[in-house]
C-alpha positions as CSV (number, residue, x, y, z in Angstrom):
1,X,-23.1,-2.8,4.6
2,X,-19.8,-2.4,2.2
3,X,-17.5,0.2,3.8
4,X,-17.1,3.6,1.6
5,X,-13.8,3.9,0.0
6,X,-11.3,6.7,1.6
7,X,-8.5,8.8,0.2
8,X,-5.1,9.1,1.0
9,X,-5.2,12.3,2.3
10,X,-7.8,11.2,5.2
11,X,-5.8,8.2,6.2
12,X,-3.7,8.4,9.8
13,X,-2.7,6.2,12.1
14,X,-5.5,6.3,14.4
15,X,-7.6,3.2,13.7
16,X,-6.5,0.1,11.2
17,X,-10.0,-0.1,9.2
18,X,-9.0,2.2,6.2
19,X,-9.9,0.5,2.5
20,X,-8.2,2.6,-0.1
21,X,-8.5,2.7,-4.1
22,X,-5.5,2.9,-5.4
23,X,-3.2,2.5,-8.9
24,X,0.4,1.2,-8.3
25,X,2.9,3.8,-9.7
26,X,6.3,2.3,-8.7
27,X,7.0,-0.8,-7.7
28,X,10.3,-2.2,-6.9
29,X,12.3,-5.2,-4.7
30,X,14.6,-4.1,-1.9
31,X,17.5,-6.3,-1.2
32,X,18.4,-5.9,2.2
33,X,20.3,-8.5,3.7
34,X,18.5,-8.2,6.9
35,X,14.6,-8.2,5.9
36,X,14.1,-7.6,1.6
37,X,11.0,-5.5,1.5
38,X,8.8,-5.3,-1.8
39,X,8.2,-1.2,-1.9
40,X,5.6,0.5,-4.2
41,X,3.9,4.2,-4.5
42,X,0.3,4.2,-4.8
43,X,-1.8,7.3,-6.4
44,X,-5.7,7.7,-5.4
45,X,-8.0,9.4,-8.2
46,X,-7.3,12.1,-6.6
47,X,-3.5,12.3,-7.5
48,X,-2.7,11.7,-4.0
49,X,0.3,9.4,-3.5
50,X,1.4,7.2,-0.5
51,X,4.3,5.0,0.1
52,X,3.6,1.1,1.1
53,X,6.0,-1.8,2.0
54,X,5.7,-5.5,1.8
55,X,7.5,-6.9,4.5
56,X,10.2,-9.8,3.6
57,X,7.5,-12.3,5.2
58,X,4.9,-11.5,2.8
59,X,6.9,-11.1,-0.4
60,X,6.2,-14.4,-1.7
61,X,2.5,-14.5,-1.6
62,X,1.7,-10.8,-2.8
63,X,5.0,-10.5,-5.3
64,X,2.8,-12.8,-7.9
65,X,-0.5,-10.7,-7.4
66,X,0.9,-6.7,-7.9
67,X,1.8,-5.3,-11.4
68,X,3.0,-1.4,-11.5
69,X,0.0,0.4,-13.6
70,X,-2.6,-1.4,-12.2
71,X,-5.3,-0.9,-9.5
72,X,-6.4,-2.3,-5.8
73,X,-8.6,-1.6,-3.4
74,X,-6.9,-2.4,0.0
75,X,-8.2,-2.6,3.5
76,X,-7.3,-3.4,6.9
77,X,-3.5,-2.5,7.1
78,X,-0.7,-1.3,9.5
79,X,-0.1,2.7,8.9
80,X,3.3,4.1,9.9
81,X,2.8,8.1,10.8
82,X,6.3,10.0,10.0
83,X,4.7,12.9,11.8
């Protein structure tokens, strides 16, 4: 049975088995000369918006596949809590 979609308001960093629906409003390369990170701002259908990261390890295989303005459904990743 498919797993329902969540929000971003409901995510936390309590378990790692979110799946998210989400449009890419920003997207932008960090140079850092210690780890370069690949950093975008998603936004739910509910105008929610989240920050994400790809870290310098994973740049070249995801880089090709993410276009700002255009929508993903993500699961199954690492959530940082700035709370």
């Amino acid at each position: 049975m498919a797993r329902r979609v969540n929000f971003i308001e409901e995510i936390n960093a309590t378990k790692d088995t979110w799946k998210i629906k989400v449009r890419i409003i920003g997207l932008w390369r960090v140079e850092r000369s210690s780890a370069p990170s690949l950093e975008m701002i998603f936004m739910d259908e509910n105008g929610d918006k989240i920050e994400a990261m790809v870290k310098n390890y994973h740049i070249s295989l995801w880089e090709p596949q993410l276009q700002e303005g255009q929508s993903y459904v993500g699961d199954n990743f690492d959530v940082v809590s700035n709370e």
